[in-house]
C-alpha positions as CSV (number, residue, x, y, z in Angstrom):
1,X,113.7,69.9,112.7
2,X,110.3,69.3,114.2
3,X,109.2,73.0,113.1
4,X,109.8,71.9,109.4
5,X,107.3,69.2,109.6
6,X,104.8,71.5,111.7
7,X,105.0,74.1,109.0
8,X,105.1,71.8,105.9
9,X,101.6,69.4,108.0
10,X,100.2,72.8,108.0
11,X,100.8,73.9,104.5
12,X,99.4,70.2,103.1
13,X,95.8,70.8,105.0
14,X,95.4,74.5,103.9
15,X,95.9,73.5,100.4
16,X,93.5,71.2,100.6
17,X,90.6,72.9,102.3
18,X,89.7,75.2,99.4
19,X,89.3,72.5,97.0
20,X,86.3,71.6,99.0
21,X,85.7,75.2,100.2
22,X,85.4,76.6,96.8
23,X,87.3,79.7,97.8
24,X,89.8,81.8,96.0
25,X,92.6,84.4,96.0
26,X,94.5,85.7,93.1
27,X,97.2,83.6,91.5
28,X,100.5,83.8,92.9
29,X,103.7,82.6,90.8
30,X,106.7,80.3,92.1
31,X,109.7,81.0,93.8
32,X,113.1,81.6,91.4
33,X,115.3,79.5,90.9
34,X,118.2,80.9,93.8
35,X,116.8,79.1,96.8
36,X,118.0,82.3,98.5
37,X,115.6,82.4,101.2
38,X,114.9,86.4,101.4
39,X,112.2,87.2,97.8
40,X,108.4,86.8,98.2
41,X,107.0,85.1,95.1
42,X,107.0,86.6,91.8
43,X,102.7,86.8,90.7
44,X,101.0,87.1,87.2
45,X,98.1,86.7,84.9
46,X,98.1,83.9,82.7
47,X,98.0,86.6,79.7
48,X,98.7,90.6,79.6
49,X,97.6,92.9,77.3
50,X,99.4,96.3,76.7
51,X,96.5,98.1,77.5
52,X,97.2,100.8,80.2
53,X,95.5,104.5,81.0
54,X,97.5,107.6,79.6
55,X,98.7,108.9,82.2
56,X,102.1,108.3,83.2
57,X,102.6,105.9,86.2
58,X,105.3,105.9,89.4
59,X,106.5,103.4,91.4
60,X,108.9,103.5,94.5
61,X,112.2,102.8,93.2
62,X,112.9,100.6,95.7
63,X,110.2,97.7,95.5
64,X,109.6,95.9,92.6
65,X,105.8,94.3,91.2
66,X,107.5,91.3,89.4
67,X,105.2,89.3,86.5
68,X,105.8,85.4,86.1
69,X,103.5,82.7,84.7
70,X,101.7,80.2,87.6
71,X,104.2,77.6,86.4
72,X,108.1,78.8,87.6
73,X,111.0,79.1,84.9
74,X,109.1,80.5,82.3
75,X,111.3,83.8,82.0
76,X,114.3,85.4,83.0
77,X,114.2,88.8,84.8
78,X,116.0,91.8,84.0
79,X,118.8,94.4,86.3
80,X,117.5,96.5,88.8
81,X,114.2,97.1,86.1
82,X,110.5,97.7,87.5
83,X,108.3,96.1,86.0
84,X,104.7,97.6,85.7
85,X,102.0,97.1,88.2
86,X,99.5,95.0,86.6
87,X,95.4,96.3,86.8
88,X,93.2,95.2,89.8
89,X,93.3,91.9,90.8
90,X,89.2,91.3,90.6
91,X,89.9,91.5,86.7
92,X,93.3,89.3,85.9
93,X,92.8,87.3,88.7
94,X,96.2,88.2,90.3
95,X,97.6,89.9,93.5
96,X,99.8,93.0,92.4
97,X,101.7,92.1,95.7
98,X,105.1,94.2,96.1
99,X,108.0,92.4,96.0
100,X,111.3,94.2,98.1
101,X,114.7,93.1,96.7
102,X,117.5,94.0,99.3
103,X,120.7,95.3,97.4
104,X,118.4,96.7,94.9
105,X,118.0,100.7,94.4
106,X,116.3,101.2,91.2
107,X,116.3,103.8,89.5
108,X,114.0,103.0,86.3
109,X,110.8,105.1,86.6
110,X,107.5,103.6,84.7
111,X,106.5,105.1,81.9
112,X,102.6,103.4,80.9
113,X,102.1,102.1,77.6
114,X,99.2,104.1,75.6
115,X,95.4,102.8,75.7
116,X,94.7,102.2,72.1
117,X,90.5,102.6,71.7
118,X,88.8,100.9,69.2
119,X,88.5,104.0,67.2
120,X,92.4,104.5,67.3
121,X,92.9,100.9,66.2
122,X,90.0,102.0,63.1
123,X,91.7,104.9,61.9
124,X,95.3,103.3,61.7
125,X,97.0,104.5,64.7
126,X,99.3,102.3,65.5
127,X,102.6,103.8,66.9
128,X,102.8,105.5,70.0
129,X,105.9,107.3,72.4
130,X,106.6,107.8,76.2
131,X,109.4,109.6,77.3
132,X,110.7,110.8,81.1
133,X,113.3,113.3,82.0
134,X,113.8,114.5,85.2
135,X,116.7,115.3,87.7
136,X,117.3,116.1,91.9
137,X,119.2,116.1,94.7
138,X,122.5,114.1,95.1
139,X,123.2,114.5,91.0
140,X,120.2,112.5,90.1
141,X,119.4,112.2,86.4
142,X,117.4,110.0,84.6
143,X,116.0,109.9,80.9
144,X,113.4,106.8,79.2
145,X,112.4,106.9,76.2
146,X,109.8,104.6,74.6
147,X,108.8,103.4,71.3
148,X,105.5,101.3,70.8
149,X,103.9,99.6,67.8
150,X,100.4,98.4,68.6
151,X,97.7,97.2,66.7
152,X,97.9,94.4,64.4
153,X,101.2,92.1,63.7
154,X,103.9,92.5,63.8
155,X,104.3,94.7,67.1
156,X,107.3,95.9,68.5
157,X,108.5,97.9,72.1
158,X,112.1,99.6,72.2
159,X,113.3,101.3,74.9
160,X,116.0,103.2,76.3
161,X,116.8,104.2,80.0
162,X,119.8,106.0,81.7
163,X,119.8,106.6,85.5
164,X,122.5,107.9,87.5
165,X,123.3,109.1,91.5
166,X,126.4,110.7,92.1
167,X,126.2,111.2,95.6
168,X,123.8,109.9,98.4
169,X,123.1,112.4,101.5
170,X,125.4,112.9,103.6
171,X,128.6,112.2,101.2
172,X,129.9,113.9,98.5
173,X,131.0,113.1,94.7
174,X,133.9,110.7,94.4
175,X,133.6,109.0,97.5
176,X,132.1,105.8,95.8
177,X,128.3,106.5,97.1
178,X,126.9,106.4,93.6
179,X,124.7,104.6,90.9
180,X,124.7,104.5,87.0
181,X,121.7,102.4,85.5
182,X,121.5,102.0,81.6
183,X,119.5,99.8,79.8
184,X,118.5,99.4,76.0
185,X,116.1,96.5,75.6
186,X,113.6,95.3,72.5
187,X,110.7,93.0,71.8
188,X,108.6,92.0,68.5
189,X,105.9,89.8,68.3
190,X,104.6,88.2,65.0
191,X,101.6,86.5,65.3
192,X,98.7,85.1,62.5
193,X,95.7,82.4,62.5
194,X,98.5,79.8,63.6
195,X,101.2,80.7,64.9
196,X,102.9,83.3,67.3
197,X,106.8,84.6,68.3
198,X,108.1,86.7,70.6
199,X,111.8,87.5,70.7
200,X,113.3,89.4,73.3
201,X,116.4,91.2,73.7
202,X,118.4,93.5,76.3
203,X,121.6,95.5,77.3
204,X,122.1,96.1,81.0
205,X,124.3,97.6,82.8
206,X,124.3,98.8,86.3
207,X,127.8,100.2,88.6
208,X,127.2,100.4,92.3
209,X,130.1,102.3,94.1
210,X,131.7,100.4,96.8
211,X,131.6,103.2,99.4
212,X,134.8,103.7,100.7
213,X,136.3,100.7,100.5
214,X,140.2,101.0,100.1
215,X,141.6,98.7,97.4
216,X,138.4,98.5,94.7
217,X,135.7,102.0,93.7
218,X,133.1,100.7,92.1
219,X,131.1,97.3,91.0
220,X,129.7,96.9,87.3
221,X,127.2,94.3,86.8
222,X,126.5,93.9,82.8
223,X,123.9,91.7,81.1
224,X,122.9,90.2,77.9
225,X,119.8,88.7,77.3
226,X,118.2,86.7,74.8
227,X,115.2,85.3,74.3
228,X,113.0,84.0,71.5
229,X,109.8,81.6,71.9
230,X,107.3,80.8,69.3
231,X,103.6,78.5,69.3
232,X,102.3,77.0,66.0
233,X,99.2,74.8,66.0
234,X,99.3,72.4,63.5
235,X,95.7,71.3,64.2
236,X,92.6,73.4,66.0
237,X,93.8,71.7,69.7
238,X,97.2,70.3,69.0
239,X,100.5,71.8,68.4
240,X,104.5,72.7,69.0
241,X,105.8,75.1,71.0
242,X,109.5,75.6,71.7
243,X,112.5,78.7,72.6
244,X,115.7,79.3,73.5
245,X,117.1,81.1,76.3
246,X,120.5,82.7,76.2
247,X,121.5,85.0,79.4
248,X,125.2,86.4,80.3
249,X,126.3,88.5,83.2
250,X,130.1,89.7,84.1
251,X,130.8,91.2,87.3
252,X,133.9,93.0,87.6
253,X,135.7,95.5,90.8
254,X,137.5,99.0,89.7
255,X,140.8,98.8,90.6
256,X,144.4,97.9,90.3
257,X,143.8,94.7,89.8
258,X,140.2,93.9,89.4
259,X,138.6,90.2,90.2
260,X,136.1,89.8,87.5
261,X,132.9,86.9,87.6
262,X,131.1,86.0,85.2
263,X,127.6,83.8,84.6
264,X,126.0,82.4,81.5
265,X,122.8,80.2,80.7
266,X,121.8,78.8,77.7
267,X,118.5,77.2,78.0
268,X,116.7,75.5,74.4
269,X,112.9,74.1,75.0
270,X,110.9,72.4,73.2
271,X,107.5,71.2,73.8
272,X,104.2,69.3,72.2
273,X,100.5,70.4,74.0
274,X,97.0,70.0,73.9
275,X,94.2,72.1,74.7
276,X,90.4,71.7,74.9
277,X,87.8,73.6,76.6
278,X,88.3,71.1,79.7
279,X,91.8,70.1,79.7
280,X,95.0,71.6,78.1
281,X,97.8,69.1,78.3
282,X,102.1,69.9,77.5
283,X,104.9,67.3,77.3
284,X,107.8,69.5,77.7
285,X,111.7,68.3,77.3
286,X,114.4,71.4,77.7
287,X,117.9,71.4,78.4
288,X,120.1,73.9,80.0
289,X,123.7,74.7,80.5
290,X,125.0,77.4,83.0
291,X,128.7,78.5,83.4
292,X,130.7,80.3,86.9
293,X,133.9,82.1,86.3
294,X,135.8,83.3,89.0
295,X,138.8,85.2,89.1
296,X,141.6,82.8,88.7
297,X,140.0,81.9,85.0
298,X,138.9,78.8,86.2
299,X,135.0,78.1,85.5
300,X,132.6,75.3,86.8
301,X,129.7,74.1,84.3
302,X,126.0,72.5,84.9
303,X,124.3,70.3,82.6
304,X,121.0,69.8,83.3
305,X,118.2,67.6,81.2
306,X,114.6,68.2,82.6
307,X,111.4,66.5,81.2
308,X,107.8,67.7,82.4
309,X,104.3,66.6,82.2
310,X,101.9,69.7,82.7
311,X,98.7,69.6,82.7
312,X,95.4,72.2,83.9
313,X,91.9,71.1,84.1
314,X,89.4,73.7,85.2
315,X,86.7,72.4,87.4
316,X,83.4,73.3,88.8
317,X,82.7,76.8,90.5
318,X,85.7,78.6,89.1
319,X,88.1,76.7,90.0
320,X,91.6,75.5,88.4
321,X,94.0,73.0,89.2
322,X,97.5,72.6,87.8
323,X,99.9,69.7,88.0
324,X,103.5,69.5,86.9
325,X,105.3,66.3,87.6
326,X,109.2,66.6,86.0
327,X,112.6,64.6,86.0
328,X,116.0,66.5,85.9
329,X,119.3,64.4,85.5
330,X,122.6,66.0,85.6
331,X,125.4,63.8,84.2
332,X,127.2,61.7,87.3
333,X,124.2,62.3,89.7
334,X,121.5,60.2,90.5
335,X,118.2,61.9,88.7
336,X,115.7,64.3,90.7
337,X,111.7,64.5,90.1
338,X,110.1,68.1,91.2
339,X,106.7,68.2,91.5
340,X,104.0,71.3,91.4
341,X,100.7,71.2,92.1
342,X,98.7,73.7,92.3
343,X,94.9,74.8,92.9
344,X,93.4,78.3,92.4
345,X,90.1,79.9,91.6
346,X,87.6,82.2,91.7
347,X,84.1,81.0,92.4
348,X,82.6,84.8,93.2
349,X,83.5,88.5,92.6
350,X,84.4,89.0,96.2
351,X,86.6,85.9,97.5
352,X,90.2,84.6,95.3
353,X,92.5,81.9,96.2
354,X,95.6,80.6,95.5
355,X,97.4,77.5,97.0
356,X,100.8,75.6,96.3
357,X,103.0,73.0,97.0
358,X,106.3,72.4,95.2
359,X,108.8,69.8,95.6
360,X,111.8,71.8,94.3
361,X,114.9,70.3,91.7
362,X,116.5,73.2,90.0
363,X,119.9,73.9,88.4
364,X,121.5,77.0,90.2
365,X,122.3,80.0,88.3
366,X,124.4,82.9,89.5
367,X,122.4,85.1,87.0
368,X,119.4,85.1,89.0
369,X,121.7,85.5,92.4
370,X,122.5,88.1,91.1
371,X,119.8,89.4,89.8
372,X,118.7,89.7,93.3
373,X,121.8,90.8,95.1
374,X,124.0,92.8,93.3
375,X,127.1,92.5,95.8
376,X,126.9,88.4,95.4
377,X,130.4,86.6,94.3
378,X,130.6,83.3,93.2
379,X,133.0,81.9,95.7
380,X,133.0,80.8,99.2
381,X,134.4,82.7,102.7
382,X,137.7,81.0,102.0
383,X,138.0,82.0,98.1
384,X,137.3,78.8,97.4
385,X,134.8,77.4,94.2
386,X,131.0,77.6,95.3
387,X,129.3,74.3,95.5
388,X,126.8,74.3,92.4
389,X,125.0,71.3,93.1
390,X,121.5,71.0,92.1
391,X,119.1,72.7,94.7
392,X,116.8,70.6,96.6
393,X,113.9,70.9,99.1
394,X,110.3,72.0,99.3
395,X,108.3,75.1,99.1
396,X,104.4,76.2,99.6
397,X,102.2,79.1,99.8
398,X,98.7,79.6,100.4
399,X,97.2,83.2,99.4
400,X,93.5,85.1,99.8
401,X,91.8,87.9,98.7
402,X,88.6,89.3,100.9
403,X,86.3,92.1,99.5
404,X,83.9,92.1,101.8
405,X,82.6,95.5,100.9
406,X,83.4,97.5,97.8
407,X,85.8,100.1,99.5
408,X,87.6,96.9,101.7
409,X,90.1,94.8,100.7
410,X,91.7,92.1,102.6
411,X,94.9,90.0,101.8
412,X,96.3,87.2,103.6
413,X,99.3,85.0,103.2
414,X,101.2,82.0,104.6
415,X,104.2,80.6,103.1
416,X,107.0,78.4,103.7
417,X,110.3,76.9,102.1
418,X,112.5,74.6,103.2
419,X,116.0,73.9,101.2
420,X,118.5,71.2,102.0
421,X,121.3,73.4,100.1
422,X,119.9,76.8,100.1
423,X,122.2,80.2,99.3
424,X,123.3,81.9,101.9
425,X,124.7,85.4,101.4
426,X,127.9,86.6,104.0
427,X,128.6,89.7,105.1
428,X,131.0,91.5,102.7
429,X,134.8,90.5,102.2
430,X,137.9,92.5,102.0
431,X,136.9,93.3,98.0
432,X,133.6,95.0,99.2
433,X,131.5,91.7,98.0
434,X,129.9,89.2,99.8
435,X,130.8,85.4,99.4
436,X,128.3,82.8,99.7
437,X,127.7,79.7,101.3
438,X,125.2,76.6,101.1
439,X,123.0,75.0,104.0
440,X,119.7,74.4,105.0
441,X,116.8,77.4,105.3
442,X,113.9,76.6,106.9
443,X,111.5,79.7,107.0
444,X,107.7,80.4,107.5
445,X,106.4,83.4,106.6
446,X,103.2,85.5,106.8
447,X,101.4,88.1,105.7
448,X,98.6,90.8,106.3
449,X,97.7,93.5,104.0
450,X,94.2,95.8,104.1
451,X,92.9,98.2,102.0
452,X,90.3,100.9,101.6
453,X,88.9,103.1,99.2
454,X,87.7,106.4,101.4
455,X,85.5,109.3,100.3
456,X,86.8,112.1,98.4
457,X,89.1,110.0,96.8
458,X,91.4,109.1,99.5
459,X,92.5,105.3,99.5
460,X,94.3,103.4,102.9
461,X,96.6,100.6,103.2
462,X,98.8,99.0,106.0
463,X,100.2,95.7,106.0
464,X,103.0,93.4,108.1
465,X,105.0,90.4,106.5
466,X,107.0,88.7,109.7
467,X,108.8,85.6,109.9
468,X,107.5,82.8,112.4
469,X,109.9,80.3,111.7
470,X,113.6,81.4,110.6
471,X,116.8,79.8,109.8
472,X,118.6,80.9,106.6
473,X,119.7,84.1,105.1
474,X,120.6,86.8,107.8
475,X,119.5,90.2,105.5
476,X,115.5,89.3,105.2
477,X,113.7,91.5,108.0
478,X,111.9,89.9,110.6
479,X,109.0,91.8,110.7
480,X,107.9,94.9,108.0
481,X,105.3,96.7,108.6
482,X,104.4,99.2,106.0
483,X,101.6,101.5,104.9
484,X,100.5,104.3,102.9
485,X,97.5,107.1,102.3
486,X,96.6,108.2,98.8
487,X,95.0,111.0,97.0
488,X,93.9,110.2,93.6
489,X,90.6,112.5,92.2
490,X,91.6,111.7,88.5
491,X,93.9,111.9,85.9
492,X,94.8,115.3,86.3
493,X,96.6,115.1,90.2
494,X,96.6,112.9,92.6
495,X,99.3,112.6,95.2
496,X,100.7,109.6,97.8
497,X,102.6,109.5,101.5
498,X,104.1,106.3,101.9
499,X,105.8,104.6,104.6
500,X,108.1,101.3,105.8
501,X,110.2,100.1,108.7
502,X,111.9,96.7,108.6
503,X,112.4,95.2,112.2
504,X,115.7,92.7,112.6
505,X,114.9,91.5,116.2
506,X,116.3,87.7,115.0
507,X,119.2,88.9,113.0
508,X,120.9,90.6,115.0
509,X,123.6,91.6,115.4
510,X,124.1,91.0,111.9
511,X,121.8,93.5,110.8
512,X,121.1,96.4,113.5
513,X,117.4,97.5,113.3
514,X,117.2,101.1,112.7
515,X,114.2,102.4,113.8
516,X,113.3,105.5,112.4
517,X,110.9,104.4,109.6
518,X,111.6,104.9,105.8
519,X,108.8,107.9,105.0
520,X,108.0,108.7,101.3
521,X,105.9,111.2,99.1
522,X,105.1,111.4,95.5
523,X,102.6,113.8,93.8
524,X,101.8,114.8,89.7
525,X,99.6,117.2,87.9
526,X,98.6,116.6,84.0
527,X,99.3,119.6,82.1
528,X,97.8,118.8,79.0
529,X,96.7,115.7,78.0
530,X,99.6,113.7,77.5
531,X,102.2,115.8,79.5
532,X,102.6,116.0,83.2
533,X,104.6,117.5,85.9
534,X,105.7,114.8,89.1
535,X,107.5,114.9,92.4
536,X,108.9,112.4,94.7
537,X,110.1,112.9,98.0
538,X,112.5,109.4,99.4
539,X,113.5,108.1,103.1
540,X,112.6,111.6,104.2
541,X,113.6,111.1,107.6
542,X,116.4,109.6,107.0
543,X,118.7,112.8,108.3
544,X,117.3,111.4,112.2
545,X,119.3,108.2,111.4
546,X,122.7,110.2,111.7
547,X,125.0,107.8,109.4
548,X,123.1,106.0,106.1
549,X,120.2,103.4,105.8
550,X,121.8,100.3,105.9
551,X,120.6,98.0,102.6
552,X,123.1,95.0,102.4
553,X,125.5,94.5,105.1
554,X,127.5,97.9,105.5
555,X,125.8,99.7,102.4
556,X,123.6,102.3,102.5
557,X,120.8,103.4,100.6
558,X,120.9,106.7,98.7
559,X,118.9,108.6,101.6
560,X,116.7,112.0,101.9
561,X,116.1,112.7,98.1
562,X,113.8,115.5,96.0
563,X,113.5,114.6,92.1
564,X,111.5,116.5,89.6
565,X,110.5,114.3,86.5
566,X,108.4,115.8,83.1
567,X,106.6,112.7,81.5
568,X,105.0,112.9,78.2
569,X,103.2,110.6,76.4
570,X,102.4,110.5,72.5
């Protein structure tokens, strides 16, 4: 108990300090709504453009560079997708951190979205295409196609992706050590002097087989998602805003007689604001309603009614601060008030910060649980109804960004969250899924990165996370260390050797470190502008281990892998 009010004293004067220091580091988003305590924080610019070079971009499957708005609950995430790393955090103000989802083993390979030049935009060229095929070792096979309309309004993105695994190393086809990934998603905007719209809609599917287990082969995952917002000013600083949010996921077992789960939100907003060149103010009021199903048809429902107050002023010396003071009332409980406040800037080219403190009220949603772990069933050890009670607590982080010298790059972070009735994932039941419980986390975490840019194009990076206060979820590693050397002369090659080892010395033996670290390799030449050749090389040493890398509980990761992928880009 006393280390929660050590670590949360601590948080309180580091957040202070840069409001008088005048320091920065790139803006970091909020937690999710899960109050799982395992994910870093999800980070973002406070507007994208679809801007991006040519050449087609790779990420490791298994990590994930997540985009969110500073203030949290903004948008809904998508299955086992990758989203694309966003540009250099000196020019969106943003740290491109990685974020490592246990349970997770993506398949979707990035495909970048086509720089449209001025002289492009001038001559009419508005529609552009990406597509990937490629295939490896263990069955692999994977195909993404993508359709872009740029330019003026409206614009539109539709994409399709297939994935599959159909057998890790070390197993053969039909055991149940397999993956199948499809997605088919679609946005539009429509924007004039006024007013703007997005809309947003996806198909997801992902099945996971259950390795070996006796009674059930497989786990599907399949999601729907909806979402529409829109912005109209109805004078040059006032205006509406408003959306609705509609998400649904069913999880169901192959088998005799399958158990089947299922998860829905429904989420309407609506919102008036206010914006200046000093001030921009929003008076918000949503409402959201999520449903559980578990197997025996029966279904628990949440109905949450949430008001906010935002408001962000920018001050002196490139700095911004951001407040968000809220009620939420669910019918027969006494009403809660989060609270976010939060304080970045940028006063010079070299030095970024980012600081915040929550006080967290949210409405749980097993879509996001499971967004994060796959294997997740709503239902306790027993078999009994999960408690769905509002989640309460606090959270905080504090984040910098060093560039001391053009070819350096330092990163630091400190964060810590503390949940009354936090999700706690179980190791796996008799069905091959893992029940859940709810208790208090308390965790402090930090963070270490450093980078450099080397001659003859050679770039450096090595980094730790570690946990200096635990008490929660029993799958986050205590320590990771990671690193990785890069080779990147230009557009037309460039190659990487990456590599990761995750340390349980607290968890076990709930989680048995394996110490042979997870080495990686990926490489690509351009063979014509628009078209290029790639290879990737995964957990490379893995074969040392002798039995699978353990991801969640007794699953293992897909192992020593070779794909070849052909990228082309019109």
């Amino acid at each position: 108990m006393m280390n929660r009010y050590i670590a949360l004293i601590l948080l309180i004067v580091v957040f202070i300090l840069p409001l008088h220091a005048q320091e920065t580091i790139p803006e970091i988003g909020s937690d999710t709504e899960t109050g799982i305590g395992v994910v870093s924080d999800e980070f973002a610019p406070e507007e994208m453009e679809l801007v991006i070079p040519t050449i087609l971009l790779e990420v490791e499957e298994e990590k994930l560079a997540l985009i969110e708005a500073p203030l949290p609950g903004d948008e809904e995430r998508t299955l086992a997708t990758l989203i694309l790393p966003l540009p250099d955090a000196p020019e969106l103000k943003v740290s491109p951190l990685e974020v490592d989802t246990p349970g997770f083993i993506d398949l979707s390979s990035i495909i970048s979205s086509p720089a449209v030049s001025e002289d492009e935009e001038q001559e009419g060229k508005d529609f552009y295409s990406t597509g990937l095929i490629g295939g490896g070792s263990g069955s692999r096979i994977l195909g993404d196609i993508t359709l872009y309309k740029l330019g003026k309004s409206p614009r539109f993105q539709i994409q399709f992706f297939h994935g599959g695994v159909g057998a890790f190393v070390g197993h053969d086809a039909g055991e149940g050590f397999s993956i199948n990934h499809e997605k088919l998603s679609g946005s539009i905007e429509l924007e004039n002097e006024t007013n703007f719209s997005e809309t947003d809609i996806k198909y997801d599917e992902l099945s996971l087989g259950l390795q070996g287990n006796p009674d059930y082969s497989s786990m599907t995952l399949r999601e729907f998602f909806f979402d529409t917002q829109f912005k109209s000013y109805l004078w040059d600083s006032f205006g509406l805003k408003g959306g609705i949010l509609f998400d649904s996921v069913d999880q169901w077992l192959s088998g005799a007689t399958p158990p089947r789960f299922s998860g829905m939100t429904l989420a309407p907003e609506a919102a008036v604001f206010y914006e200046n060149d000093i001030v921009d103010l929003e008076l918000e009021a949503s409402y959201k309603w999520d449903s559980i199903g578990i197997t025996n048809n029966s279904s628990s429902h949440l109905h949450g009614i949430s008001g906010h107050l935002k408001a962000e002023m920018e001050l002196s010396g490139g700095i911004d601060i951001i407040g968000d003071a809220g009620i939420f009332w669910e019918p027969g409980a006494l009403p809660l008030y989060p609270l976010l406040l939060t304080l970045q800037g940028e006063p010079s080219g070299t030095l970024f910060f980012y600081s915040s403190l929550e006080m967290v009220a949210e409405q749980p949603s097993m879509v996001k649980l499971w967004r994060l772990y796959p294997w997740l069933k709503p239902e306790t050890l027993t078999g009994g109804a999960l408690d769905i009670s509002p989640l309460t607590g606090w959270r905080g982080v504090v984040h910098g960004r060093f560039i001391p010298f053009s070819f350096v790059t330092l990163n630091g972070e400190v964060s810590y969250k503390y949940y009354d009735n936090g999700f706690i994932p179980l190791v796996t039941d008799g069905d091959g899924l893992s029940p859940l419980s709810r208790g208090e986390i308390n965790a402090l975490f930090s963070e270490v990165s450093l980078d450099f840019i080397l001659p003859y194009s050679l770039g450096v990076s090595a980094g730790w996370r570690g946990q200096l206060i635990f008490d929660g979820d029993p799958f986050e590693p205590t320590h990771r260390i990671n690193g990785e050397l890069s080779w990147l002369p230009g557009e037309m090659y460039g190659a990487s050797l990456s590599g990761k080892l995750d340390i349980y010395g607290m968890k076990q033996p709930v989680f048995t470190t394996q110490w042979v670290p997870e080495v990686g390799f990926s490489g690509y030449i351009s063979i014509t502008n628009g078209i290029q050749l790639m290879v990737e090389g995964e957990d490379l040493l893995s074969p040392l281990l002798g039995s699978g890398r353990l991801v969640w509980d007794n699953y293992e990761d897909t192992g020593f892998a070779l794909t070849f992928k052909l990228g082309i880009s019109l």
